[in-house]
TIGUBA-86969 format. One record per residue (C-alpha): residue number from 1; z negated, y, x negated. Coordinates in Angstrom, 2 decimals. Example, Ala and Ser with C-alpha at 12.3 -4.5 7.8 and 13.67 -1.06 7.14 Angstrom:
2
+-----+---------+---------+---------+
|  nr |       w |       v |       u |
+-----+---------+---------+---------+
|   1 |   -7.80 |   -4.50 |  -12.30 |
|   2 |   -7.14 |   -1.06 |  -13.67 |
+-----+---------+---------+---------+
***
This chain:
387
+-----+---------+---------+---------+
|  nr |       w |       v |       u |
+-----+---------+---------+---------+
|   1 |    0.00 |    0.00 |    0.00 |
|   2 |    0.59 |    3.48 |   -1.48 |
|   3 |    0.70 |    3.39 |   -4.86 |
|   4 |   -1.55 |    0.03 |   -5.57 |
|   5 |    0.39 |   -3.12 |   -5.84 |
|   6 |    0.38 |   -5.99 |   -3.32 |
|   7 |   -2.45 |   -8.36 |   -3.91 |
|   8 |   -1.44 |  -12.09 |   -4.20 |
|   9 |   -2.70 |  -15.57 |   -5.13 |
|  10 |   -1.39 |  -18.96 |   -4.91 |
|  11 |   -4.18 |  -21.48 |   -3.91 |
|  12 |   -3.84 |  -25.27 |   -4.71 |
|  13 |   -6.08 |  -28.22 |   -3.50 |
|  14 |   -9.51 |  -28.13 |   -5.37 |
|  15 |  -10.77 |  -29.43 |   -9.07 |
|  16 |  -13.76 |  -28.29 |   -8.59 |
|  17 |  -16.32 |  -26.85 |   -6.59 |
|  18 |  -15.36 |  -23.42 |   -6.57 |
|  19 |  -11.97 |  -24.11 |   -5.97 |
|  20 |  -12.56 |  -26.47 |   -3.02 |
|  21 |  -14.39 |  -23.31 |   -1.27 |
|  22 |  -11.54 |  -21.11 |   -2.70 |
|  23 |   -8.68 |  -23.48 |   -0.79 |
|  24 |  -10.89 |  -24.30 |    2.34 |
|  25 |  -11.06 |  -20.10 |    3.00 |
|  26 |   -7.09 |  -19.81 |    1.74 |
|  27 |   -6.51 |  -22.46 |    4.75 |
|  28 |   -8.44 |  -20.14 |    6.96 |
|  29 |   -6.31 |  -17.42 |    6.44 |
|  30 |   -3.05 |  -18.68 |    6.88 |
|  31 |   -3.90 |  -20.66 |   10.42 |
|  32 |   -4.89 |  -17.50 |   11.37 |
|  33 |   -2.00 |  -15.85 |   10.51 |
|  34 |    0.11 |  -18.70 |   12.09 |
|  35 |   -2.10 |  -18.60 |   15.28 |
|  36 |   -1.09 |  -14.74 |   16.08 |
|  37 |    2.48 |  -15.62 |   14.86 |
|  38 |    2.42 |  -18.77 |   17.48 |
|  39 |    1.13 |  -16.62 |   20.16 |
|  40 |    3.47 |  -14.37 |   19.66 |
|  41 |    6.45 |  -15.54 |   18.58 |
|  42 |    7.21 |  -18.81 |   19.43 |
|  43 |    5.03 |  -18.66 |   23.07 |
|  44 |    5.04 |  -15.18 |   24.36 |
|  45 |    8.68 |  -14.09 |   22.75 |
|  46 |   10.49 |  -17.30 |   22.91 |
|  47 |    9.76 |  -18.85 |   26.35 |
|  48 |    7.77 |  -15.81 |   28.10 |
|  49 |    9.05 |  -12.58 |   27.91 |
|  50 |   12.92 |  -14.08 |   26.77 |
|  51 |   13.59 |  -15.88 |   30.10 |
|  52 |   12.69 |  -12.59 |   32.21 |
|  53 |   16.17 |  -11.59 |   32.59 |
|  54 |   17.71 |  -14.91 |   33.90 |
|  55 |   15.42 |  -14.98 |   36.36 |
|  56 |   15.98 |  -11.57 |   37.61 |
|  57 |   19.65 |  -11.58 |   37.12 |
|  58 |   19.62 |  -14.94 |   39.43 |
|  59 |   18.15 |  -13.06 |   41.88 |
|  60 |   20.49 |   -9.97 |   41.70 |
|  61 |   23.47 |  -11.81 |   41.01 |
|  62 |   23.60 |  -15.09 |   42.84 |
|  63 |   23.15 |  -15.60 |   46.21 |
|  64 |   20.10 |  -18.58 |   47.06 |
|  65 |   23.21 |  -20.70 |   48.39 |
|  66 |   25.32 |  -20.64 |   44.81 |
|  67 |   25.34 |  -24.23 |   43.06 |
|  68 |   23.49 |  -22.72 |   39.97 |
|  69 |   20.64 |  -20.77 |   41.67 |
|  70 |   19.77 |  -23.53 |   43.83 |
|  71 |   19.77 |  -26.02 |   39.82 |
|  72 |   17.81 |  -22.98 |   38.29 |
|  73 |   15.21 |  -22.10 |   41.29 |
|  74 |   12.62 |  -24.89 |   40.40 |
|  75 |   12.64 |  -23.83 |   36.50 |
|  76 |   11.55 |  -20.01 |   38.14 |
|  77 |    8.62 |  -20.99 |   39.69 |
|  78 |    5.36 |  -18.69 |   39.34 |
|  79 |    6.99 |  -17.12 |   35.70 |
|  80 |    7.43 |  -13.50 |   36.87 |
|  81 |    3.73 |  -13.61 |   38.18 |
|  82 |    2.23 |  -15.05 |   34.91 |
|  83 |    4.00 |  -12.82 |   32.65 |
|  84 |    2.33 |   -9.80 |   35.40 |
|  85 |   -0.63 |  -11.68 |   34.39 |
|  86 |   -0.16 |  -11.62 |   30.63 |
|  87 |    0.31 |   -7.68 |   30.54 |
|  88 |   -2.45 |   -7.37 |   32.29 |
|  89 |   -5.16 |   -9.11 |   30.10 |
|  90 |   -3.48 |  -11.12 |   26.72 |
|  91 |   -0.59 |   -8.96 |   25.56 |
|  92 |   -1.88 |   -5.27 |   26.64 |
|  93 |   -3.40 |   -3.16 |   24.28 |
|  94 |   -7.16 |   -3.95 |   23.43 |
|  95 |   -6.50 |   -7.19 |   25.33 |
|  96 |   -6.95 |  -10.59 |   23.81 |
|  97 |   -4.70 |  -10.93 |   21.42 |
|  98 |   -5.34 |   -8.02 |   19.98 |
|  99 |   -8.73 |   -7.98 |   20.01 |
| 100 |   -9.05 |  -11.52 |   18.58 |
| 101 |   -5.73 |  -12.60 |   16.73 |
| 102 |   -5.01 |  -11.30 |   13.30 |
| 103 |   -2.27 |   -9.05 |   14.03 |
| 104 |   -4.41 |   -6.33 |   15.85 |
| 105 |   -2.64 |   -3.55 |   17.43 |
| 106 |    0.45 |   -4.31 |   15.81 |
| 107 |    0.86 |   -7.29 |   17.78 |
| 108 |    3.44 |   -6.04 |   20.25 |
| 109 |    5.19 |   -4.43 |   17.03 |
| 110 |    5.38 |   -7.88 |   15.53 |
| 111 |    6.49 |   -9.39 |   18.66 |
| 112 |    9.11 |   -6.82 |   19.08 |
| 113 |   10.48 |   -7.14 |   15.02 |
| 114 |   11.10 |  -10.78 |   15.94 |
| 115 |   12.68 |   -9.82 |   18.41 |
| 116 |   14.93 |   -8.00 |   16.90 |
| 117 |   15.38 |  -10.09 |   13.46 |
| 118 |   15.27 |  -13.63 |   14.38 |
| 119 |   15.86 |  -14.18 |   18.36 |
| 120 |   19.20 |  -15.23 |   19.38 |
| 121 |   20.06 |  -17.04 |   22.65 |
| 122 |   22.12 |  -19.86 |   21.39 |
| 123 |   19.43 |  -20.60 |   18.70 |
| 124 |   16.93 |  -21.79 |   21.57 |
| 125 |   18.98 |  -25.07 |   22.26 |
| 126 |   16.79 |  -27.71 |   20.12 |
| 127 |   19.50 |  -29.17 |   17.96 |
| 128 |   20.49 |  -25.23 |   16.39 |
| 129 |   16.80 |  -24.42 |   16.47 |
| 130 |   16.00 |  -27.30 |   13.84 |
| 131 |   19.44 |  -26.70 |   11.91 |
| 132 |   18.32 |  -23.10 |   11.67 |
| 133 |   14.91 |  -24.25 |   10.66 |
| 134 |   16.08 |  -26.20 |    7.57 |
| 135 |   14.49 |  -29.66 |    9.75 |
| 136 |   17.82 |  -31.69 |   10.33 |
| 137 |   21.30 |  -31.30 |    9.20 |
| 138 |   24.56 |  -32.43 |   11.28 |
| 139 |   25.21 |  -35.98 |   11.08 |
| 140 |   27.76 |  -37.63 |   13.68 |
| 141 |   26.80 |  -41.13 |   12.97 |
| 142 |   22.85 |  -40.42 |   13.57 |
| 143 |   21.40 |  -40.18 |   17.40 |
| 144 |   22.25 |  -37.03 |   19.00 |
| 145 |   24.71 |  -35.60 |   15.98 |
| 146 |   21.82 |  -34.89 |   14.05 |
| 147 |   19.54 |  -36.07 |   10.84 |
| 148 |   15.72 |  -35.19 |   10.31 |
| 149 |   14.59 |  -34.21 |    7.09 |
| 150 |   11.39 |  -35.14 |    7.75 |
| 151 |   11.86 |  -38.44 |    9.99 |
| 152 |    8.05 |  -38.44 |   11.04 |
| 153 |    8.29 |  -35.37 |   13.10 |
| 154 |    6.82 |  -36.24 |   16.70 |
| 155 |    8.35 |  -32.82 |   17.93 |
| 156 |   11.92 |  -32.84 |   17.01 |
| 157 |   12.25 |  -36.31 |   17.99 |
| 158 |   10.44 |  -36.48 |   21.52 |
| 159 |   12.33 |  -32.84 |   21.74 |
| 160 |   15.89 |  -34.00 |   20.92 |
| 161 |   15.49 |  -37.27 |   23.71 |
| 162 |   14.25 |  -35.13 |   25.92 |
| 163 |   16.92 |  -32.15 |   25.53 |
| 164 |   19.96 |  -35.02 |   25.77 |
| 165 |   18.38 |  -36.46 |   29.12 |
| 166 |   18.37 |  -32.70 |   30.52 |
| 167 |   21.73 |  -32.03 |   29.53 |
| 168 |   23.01 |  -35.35 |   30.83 |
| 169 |   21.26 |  -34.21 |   34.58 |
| 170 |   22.88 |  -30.55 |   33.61 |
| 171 |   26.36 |  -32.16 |   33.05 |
| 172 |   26.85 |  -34.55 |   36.09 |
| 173 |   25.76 |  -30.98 |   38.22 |
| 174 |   27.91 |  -28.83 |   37.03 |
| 175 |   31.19 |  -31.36 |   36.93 |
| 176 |   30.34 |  -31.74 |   40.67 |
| 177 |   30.75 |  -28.25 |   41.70 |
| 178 |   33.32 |  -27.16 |   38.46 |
| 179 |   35.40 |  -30.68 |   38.08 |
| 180 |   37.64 |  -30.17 |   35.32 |
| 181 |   41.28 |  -30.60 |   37.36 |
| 182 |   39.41 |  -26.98 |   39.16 |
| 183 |   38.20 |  -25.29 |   35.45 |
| 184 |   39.26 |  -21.97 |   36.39 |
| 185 |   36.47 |  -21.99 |   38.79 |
| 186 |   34.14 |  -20.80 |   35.88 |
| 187 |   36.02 |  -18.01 |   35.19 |
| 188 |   36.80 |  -16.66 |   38.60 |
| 189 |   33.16 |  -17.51 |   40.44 |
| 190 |   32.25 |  -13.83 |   40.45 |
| 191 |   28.38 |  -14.38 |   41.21 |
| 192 |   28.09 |  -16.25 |   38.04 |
| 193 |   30.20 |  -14.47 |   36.07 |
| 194 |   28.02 |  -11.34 |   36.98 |
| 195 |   24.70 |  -13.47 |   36.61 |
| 196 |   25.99 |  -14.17 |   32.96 |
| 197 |   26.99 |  -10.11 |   32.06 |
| 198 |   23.44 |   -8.58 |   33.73 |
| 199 |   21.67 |  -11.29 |   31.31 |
| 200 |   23.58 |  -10.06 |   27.90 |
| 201 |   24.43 |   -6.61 |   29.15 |
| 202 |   21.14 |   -5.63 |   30.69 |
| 203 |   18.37 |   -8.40 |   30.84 |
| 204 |   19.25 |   -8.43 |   26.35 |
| 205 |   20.88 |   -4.85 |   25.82 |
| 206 |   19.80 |   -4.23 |   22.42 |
| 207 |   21.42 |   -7.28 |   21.65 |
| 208 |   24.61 |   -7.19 |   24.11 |
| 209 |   27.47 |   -6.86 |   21.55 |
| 210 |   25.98 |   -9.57 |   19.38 |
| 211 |   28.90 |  -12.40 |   18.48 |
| 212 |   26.96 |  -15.48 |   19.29 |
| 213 |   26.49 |  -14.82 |   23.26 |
| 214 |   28.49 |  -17.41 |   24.56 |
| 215 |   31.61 |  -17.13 |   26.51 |
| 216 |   31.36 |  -18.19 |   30.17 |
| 217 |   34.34 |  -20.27 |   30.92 |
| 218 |   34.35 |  -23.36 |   30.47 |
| 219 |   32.55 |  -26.44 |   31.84 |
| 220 |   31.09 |  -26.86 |   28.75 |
| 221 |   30.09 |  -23.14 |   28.12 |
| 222 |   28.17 |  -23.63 |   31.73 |
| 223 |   26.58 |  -26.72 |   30.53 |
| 224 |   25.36 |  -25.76 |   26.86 |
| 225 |   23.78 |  -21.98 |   28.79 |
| 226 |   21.91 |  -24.32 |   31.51 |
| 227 |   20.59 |  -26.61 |   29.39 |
| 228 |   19.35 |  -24.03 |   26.74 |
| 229 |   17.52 |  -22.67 |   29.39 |
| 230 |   15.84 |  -25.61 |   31.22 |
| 231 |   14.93 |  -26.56 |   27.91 |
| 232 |   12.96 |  -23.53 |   27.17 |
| 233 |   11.42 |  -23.03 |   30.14 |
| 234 |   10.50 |  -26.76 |   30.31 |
| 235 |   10.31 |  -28.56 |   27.22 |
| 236 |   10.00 |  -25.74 |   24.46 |
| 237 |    7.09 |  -23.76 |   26.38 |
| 238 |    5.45 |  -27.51 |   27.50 |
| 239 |    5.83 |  -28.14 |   23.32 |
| 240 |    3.85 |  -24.99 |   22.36 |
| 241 |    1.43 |  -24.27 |   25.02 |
| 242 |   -0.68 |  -27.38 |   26.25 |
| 243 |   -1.60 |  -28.21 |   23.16 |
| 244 |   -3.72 |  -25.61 |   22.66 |
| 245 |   -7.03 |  -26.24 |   23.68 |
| 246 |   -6.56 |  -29.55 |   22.07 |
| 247 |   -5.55 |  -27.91 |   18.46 |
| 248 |   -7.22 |  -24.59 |   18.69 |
| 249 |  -10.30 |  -24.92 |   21.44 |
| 250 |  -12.55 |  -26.04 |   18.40 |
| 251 |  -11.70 |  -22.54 |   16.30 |
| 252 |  -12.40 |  -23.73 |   12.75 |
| 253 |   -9.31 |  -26.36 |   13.23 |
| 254 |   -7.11 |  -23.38 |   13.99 |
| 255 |   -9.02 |  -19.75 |   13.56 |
| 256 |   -7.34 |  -16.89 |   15.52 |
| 257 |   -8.49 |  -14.12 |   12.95 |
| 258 |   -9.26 |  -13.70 |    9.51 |
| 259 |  -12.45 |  -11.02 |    9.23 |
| 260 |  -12.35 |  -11.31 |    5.80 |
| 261 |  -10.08 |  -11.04 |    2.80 |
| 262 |  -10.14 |  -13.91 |    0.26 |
| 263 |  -13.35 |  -13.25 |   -1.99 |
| 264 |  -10.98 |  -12.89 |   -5.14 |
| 265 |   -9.15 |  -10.09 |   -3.78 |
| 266 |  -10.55 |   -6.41 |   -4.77 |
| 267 |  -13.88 |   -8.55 |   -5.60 |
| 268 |  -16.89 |   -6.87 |   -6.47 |
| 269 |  -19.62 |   -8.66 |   -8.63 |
| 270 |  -22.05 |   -8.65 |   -5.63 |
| 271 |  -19.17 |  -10.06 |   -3.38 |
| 272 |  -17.99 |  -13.10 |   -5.38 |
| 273 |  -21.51 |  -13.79 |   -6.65 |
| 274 |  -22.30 |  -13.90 |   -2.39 |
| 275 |  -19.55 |  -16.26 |   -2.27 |
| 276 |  -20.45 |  -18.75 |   -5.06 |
| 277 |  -24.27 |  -19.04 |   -4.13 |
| 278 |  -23.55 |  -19.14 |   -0.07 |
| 279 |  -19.80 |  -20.00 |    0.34 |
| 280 |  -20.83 |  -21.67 |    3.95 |
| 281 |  -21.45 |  -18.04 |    4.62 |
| 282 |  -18.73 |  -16.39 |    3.74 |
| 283 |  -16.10 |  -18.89 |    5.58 |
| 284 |  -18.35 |  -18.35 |    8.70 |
| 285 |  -17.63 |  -14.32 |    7.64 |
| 286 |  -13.94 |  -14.70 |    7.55 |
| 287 |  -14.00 |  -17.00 |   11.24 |
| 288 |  -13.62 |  -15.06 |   14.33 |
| 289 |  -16.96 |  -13.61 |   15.73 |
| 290 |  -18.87 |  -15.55 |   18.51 |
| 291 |  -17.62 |  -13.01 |   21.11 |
| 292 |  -13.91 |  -13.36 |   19.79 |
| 293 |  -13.81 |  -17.40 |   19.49 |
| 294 |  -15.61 |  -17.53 |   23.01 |
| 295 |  -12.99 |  -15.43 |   24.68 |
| 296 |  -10.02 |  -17.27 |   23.14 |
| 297 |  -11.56 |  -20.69 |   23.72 |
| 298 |  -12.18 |  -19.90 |   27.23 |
| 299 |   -8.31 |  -18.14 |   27.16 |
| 300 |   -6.66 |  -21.34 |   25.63 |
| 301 |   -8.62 |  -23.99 |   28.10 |
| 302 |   -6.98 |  -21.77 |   30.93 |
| 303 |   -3.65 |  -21.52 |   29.49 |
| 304 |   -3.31 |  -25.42 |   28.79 |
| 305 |   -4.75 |  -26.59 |   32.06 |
| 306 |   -2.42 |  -28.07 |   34.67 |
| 307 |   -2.87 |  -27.10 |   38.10 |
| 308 |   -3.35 |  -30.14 |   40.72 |
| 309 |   -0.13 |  -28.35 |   42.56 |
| 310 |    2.16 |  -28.50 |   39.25 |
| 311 |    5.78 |  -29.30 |   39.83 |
| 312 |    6.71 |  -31.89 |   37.11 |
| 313 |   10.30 |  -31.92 |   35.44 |
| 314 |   12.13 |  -34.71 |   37.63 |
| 315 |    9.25 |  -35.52 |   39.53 |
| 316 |   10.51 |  -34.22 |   42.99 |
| 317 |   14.04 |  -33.45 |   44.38 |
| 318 |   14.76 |  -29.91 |   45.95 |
| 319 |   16.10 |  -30.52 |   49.58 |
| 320 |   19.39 |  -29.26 |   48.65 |
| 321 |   20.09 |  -31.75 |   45.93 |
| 322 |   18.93 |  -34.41 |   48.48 |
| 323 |   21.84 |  -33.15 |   50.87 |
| 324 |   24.11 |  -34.29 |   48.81 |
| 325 |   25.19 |  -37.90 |   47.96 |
| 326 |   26.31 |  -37.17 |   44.83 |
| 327 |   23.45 |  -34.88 |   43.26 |
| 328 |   20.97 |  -37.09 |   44.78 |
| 329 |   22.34 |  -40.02 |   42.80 |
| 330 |   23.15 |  -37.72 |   39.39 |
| 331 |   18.91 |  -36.92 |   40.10 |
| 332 |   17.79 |  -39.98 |   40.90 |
| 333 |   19.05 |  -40.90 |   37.45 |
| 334 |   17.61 |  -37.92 |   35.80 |
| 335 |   14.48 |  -39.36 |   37.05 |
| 336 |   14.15 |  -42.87 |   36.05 |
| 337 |   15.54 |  -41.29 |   32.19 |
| 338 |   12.10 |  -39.64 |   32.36 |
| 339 |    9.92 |  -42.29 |   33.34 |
| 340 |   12.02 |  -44.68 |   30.84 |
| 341 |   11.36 |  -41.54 |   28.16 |
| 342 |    7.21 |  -41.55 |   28.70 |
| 343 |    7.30 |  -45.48 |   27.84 |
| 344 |    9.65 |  -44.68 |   24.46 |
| 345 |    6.65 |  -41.71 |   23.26 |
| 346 |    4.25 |  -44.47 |   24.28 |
| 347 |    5.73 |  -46.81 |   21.72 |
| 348 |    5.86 |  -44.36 |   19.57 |
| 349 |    2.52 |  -43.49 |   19.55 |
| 350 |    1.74 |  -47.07 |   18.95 |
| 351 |    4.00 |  -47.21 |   15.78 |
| 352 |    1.64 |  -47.83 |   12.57 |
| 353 |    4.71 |  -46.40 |   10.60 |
| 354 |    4.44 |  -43.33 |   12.38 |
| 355 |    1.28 |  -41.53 |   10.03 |
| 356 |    2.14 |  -38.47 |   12.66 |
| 357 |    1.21 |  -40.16 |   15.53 |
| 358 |   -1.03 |  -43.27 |   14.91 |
| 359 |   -3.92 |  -43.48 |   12.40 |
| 360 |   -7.83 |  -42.80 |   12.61 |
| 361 |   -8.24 |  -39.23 |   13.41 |
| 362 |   -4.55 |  -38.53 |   14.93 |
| 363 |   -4.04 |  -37.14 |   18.14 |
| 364 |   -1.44 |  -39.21 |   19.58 |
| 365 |    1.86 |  -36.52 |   20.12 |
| 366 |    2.37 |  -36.75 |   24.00 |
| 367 |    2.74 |  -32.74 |   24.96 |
| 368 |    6.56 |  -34.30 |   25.69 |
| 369 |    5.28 |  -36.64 |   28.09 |
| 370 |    6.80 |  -35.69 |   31.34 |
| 371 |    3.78 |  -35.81 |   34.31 |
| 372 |    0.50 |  -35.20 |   34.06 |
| 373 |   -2.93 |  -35.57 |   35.70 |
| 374 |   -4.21 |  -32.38 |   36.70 |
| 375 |   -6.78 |  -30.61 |   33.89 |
| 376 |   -6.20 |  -29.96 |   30.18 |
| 377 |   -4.59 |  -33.52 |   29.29 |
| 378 |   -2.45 |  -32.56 |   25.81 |
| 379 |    0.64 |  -33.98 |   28.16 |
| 380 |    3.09 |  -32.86 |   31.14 |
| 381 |    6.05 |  -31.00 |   30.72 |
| 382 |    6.35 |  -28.61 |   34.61 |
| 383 |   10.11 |  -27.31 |   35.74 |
| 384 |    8.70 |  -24.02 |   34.86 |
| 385 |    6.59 |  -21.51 |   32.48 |
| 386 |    3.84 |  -21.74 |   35.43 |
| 387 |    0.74 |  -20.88 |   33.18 |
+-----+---------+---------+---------+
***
């Protein structure tokens, strides 16, 4: 800052007593800084505040009889309200996160830098996500086109099964209504066509003459923008928020805040000699306070609780998609994928080869599980960003 250069430290695993303290309070800091950055980023930004403008442009755009409303309506449910409720008491200033997550009152800055640098709407479909993320390269002989680098990742590969079954359901709905001998129906449907332009042009503006919007007119255009956005609103958000009590309820797993900077930064004689004779001390320091963990372990039990009226991705058919032979059939399929899906994370979870998912201590990776009991159960994935 100023005139005084930045203040930096690599930490490694301990040798020795001090060191072990040193690397324990090194951990601290950079969950917290990962907490805020979760929080904001890749909950609130990426599945939150980014979906806002389909949902508002379906209801400007397309009438509540259109094909696509009617396939979007379920994944709509309740959002608008919870993000009301968010701005009211988590994301508003002096609110929760920035009374009790590391970022402060820069936290909507942050959010909005992201924003800005790193969002981009086809990057939300799983498969670029990873790519982008260095976690799989393209490989057309591996299961859906793509390679982990790290095999033993319970998210990418409950994620990727999960994001082919939706964009199987996605595909058999959209070739009903746009068949391919009729593709110029795409092109000249003017209520989706407008749906499409309010969500780059005014939903995203700061980002409407970007080059990687995709084009609306094709079948497979439709397909790859539906999908991308069940996914978020489904799978991505079920990914990164009902886990949370479950990871972050007991704070010193996951600490929101950092009070404290690392006792060999700008240390004082009296400081680091604190530290060696009481380190217990000074990592309790550096945790949130007792009012600031309270508040977010209350916040987090809320937020990854499932209400007993939760509407479960697959679990029940709209009336409209019952109407018709066709859908009914495409859904009923979409349905048993599911169920057949919870048995394959079951198996997985069983897999001694899996150290990611099976072992003393590991919390088996089900947040992909489909349905849920109500309560915080570390599973479910709802149609919608209800909570």
């Amino acid at each position: 800052m100023g005139d005084k250069p930045q203040w930096k430290q690599v930490f490694m695993p301990h040798q020795d007593a001090t060191t072990y303290w040193l690397w324990k309070l090194a951990k601290a800091h950079v969950k917290a800084h990962d907490s805020g950055y979760h929080q904001l980023v890749i909950h609130w930004l990426r599945t939150h505040c980014s979906v806002e403008p389909y949902i508002i442009a379906a209801n400007r755009q397309l009438s509540a009889m259109h094909p696509i409303y009617r396939l979007l309506f379920p994944h709509f449910r309740y959002t608008m309200k919870i993000n009301s409720l968010a701005r009211q008491g988590l994301i508003n200033a002096g609110g929760v996160i920035e009374s009790s997550f590391s970022p402060g009152k820069y936290s909507m800055e942050i959010c909005s830098a992201a924003y800005d640098q790193l969002w981009r709407f086809d990057m939300e479909a799983l498969p670029a996500d990873l790519l982008r993320r260095g976690l799989a390269v393209e490989d057309p002989t591996a299961k859906h086109g793509l390679k982990l680098t790290i095999e033993d990742y319970p998210f990418a590969n409950d994620g990727l099964d999960l994001w082919a079954i939706i964009k199987e359901w996605v595909s058999g709905y959209v070739n009903h209504y746009y068949p391919e001998a009729k593709a110029s129906l795409i092109e000249s449907d003017q209520e989706l066509q407008a749906w499409w332009t309010e969500v780059r042009t005014k939903g995203h503006e700061d980002k409407k003459d970007e080059p990687w919007w995709p084009v609306l007119n094709t079948q497979d255009d439709l397909i790859q923008i539906l999908t991308t956005i069940i996914w978020v609103v489904s799978g991505h958000h079920a990914a990164v928020n009902f886990g949370q009590y479950v990871y972050a309820g007991y704070f010193p797993n996951r600490p929101t805040i950092a009070r404290t900077n690392m006792p060999t930064e700008d240390q004082t004689e009296t400081e680091f000699m604190n530290f060696l004779n009481n380190p217990e001390i000074a990592l309790l320091k550096c945790f949130p306070s007792e009012k600031q963990a309270i508040k977010v372990m209350v916040v987090l039990d809320v937020l990854s609780n499932h209400s007993p009226d939760e509407k479960y991705i697959g679990d029940a058919m709209e009336p409209s998609w019952a109407a018709n032979p066709i859908i009914k059939a495409a859904f009923d399929r979409f349905s048993g994928k599911l169920k057949e899906f919870e048995g394959i994370i079951n198996s997985r979870n069983a897999d001694k080869n899996l150290k990611n998912r099976f072992g003393v201590g590991i919390v088996p990776y089900e947040l992909l599980k489909p349905t849920s009991e109500p309560g915080v159960t570390g599973m479910g994935v709802p149609n919608s960003i209800s909570i």
